[in-house]
C-alpha positions in Angstrom: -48.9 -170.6 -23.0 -48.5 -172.4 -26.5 -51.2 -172.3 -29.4 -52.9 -175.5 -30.6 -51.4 -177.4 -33.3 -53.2 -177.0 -37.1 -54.1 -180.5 -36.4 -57.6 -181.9 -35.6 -59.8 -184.6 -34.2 -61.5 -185.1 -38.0 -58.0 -185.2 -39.4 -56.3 -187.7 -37.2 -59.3 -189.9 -37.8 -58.8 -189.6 -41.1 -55.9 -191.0 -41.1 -56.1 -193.6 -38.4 -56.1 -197.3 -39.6 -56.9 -199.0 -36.0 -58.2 -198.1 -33.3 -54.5 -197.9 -31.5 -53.5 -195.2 -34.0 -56.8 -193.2 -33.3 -55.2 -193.7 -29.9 -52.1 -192.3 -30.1 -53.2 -189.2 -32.2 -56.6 -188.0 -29.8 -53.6 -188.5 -26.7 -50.5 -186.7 -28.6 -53.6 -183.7 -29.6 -54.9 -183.7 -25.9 -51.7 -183.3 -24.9 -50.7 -180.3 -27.1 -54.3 -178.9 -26.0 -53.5 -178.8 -22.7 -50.3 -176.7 -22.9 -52.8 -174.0 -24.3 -54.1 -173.1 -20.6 -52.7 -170.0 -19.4 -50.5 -170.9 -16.1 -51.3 -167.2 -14.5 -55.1 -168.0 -14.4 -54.1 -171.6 -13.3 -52.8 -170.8 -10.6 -55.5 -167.8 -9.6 -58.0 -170.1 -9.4 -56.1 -172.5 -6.9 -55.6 -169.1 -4.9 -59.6 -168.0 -5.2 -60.3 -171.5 -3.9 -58.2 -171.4 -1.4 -59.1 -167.5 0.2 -63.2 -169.0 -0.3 -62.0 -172.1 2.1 -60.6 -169.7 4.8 -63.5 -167.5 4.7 -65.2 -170.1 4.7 -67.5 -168.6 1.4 -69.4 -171.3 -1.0 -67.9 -172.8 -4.2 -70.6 -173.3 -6.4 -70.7 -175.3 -9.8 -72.2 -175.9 -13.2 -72.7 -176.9 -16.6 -74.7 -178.6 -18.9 -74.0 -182.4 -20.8 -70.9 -183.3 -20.3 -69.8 -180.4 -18.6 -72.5 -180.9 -15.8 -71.0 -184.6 -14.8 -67.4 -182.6 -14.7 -69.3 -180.0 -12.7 -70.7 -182.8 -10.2 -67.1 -184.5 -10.2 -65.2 -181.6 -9.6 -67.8 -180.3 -7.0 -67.3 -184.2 -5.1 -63.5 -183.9 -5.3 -63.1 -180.5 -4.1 -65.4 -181.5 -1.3 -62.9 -184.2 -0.2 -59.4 -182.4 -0.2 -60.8 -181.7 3.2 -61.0 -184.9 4.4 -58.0 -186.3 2.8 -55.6 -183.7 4.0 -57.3 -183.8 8.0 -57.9 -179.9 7.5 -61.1 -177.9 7.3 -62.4 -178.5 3.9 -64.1 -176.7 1.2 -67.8 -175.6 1.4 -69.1 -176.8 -2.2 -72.8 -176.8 -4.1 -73.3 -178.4 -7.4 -76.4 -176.7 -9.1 -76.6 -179.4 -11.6 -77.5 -182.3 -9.1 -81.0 -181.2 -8.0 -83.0 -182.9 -10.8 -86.4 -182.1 -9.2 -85.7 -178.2 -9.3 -83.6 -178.4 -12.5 -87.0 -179.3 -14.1 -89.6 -177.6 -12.1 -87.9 -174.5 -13.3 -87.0 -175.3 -16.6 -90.5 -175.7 -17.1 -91.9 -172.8 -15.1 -89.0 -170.3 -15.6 -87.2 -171.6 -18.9 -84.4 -173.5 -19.1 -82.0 -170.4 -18.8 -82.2 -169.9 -15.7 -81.9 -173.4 -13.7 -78.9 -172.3 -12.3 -79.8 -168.6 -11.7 -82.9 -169.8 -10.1 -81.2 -171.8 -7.5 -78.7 -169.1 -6.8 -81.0 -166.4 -5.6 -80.9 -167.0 -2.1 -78.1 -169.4 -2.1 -75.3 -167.6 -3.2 -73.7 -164.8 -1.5 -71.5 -161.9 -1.5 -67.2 -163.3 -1.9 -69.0 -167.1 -2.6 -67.3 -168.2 -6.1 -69.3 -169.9 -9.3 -67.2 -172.3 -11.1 -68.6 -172.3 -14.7 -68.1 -175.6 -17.1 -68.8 -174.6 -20.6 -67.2 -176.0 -23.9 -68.7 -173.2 -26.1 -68.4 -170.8 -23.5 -72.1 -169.9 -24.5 -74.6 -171.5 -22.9 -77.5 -169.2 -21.9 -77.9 -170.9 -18.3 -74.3 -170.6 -17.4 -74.2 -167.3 -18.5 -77.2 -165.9 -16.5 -75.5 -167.6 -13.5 -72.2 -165.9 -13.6 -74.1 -162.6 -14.9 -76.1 -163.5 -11.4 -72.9 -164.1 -8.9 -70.8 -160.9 -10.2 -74.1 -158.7 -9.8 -73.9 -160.8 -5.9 -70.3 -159.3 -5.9 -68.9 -162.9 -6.5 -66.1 -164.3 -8.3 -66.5 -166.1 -11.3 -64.4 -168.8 -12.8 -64.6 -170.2 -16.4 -63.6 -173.5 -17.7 -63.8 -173.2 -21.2 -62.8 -174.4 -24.7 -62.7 -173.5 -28.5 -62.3 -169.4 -28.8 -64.1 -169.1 -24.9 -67.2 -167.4 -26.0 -68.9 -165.0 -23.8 -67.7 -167.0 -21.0 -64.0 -166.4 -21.6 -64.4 -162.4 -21.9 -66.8 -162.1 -18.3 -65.2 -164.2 -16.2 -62.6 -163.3 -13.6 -60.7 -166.2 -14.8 -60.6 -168.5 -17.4 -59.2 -171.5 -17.9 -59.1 -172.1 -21.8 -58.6 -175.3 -23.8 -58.0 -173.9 -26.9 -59.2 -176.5 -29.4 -60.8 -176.1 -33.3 -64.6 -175.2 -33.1 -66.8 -178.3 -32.0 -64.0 -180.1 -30.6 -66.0 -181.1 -27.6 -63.8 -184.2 -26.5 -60.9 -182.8 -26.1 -62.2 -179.8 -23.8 -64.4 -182.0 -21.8 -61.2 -184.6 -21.1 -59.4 -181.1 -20.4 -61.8 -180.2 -18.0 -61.8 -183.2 -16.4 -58.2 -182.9 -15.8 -58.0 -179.7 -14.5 -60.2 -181.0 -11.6 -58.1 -183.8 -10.8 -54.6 -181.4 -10.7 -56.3 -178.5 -9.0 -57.7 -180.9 -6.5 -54.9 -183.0 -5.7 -52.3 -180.7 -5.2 -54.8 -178.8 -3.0 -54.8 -181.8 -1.2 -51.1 -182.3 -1.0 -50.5 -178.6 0.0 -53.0 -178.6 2.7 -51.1 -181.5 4.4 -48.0 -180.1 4.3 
């Protein structure tokens, strides 16, 4: 697992004069950000998927902003590796798609606990919470995976900048180590972590 480079998303722009060279520098800095992820947890996390398919337990997501359309995403394309391999697939729940509960108990309950709210009943014993969280911080998330490990779940943490409180709780974490408040790079991260976990789920599930 490398470190980030002293580089930056302020500093390339800086010192981009078009477009195209703002280009080049945000893809050569992704790039270098997403060497930071540790390859031990990568690869955990394809394994916890794959035991929570053959027990057939519940992978649940969320997020907030950005992180919640990467939570809905990455929730859809885990749903499909079933389909596209002709195997039994994998049982999946994004808690950031039910907009009439998100706000009845944001309102009723406070916004920390839209997800924790929804997992009460829902989620059960061995089931796994995939947390999306650039800060690593965010209250709701937080209560959720406080919620599933209490359930005796497993928790998994996508996460960027220093991890937060996200990166120390979770069973594993999947870190883009980036510079404080770098949100697009993480959220691009993310993003691709869903598309290379769930393709080669895919591919080894039709072999």
């Amino acid at each position: 697992m490398e470190s980030p480079t002293d580089d930056s998303i302020s500093s390339i722009l800086a010192r981009s004069s078009s477009l195209a060279d703002y280009y080049a520098g945000y893809s050569s800095y992704l790039h270098q950000c997403l060497k930071t992820v540790d390859p031990s947890q990568l690869e955990a996390v394809g394994k916890v998927f794959l035991r929570a398919r053959e027990e057939g337990r519940t992978i649940f997501f969320a997020g907030n902003g950005g992180s919640a359309s990467t939570a809905s995403h990455f929730c859809q394309d885990l749903a499909e590796v079933g389909r596209k391999a002709k195997v039994q697939g994998f049982r999946t729940l994004s808690l950031t798609d039910n907009v009439s509960y998100i706000t009845a108990a944001g309102n009723d309950y406070g916004y920390q606990n839209i997800f924790s709210n929804q997992m009460m009943f829902l989620f059960q014993k061995s089931d796994v919470l995939v947390v999306i969280s650039a800060s690593g911080n965010s209250p709701n998330v937080i209560e959720a995976a406080r919620l599933a490990e209490e359930k005796g779940g497993t928790v998994i943490a996508l996460v960027g900048f220093d991890g937060g409180l996200l990166g120390k709780m979770a069973h594993h974490v999947l870190k883009i180590s980036t510079n404080k408040g770098e949100y697009g790079p993480v959220e691009d991260a993310h993003l691709i972590l869903d598309h290379v976990i769930t393709t080669f789920l895919t591919t080894l599930l039709k072999a």
